[in-house]
C-alpha positions in Angstrom: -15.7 17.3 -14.9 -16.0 14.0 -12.3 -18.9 12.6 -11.3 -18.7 12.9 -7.4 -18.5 9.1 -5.5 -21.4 8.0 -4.1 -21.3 7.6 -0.4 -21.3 3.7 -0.5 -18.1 3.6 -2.5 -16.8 6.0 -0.5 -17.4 4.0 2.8 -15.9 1.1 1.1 -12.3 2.7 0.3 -12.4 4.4 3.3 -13.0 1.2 5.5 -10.3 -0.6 3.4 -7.9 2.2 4.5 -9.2 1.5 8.1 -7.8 -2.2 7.8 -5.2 -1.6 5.9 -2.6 0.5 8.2 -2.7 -2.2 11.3 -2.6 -5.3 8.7 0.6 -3.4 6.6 2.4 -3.2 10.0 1.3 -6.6 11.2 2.8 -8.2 7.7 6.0 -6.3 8.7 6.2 -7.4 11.7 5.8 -10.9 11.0 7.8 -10.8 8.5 10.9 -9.0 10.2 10.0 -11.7 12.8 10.1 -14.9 10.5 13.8 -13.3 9.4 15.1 -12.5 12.9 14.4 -16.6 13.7 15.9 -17.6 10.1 19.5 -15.3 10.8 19.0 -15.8 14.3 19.0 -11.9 14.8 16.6 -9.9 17.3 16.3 -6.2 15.1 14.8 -7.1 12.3 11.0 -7.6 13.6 11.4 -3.8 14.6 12.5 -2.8 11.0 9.5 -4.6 9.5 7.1 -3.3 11.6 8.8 0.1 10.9 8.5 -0.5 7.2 5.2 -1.8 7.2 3.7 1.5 9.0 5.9 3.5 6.8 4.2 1.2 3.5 0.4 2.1 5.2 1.0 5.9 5.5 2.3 6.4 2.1 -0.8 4.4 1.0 -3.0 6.2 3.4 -1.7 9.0 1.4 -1.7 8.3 -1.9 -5.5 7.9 -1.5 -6.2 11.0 0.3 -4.3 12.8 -2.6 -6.3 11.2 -5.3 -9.5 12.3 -3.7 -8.5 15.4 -3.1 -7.7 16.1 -6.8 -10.8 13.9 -7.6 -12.8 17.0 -5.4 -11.5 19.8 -8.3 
């Protein structure tokens, strides 16, 4: 049987998950943007920031399921 979290931990990955989603999108972002100026494109930004909200969702996720299953 787990030991429940206490609250402080929990605040802590919780908070983390608060930063996490805008900074995964801003990292694709920039990064889609730093390849659109190297290939001299103009999608690419839009794909990365796409990609990066996709990357904070799955993590968002992943860490709801493993509490969840943590709470049986």
């Amino acid at each position: 049987m787990a030991s429940k979290k206490p609250w402080p931990v929990l605040v802590g990955e919780y908070t983390s998950l608060a930063f996490l989603l805008p900074l995964t999108a801003l990292v694709g972002y920039g990064l889609g943007r730093l390849l659109d100026h190297t290939f001299h494109t103009g999608w690419i930004q839009y794909l990365g920031l796409f990609l990066g909200i996709v990357a904070g969702f799955v993590q968002l996720i992943r860490q709801l399921l493993r509490d969840t299953r943590d709470g049986e």
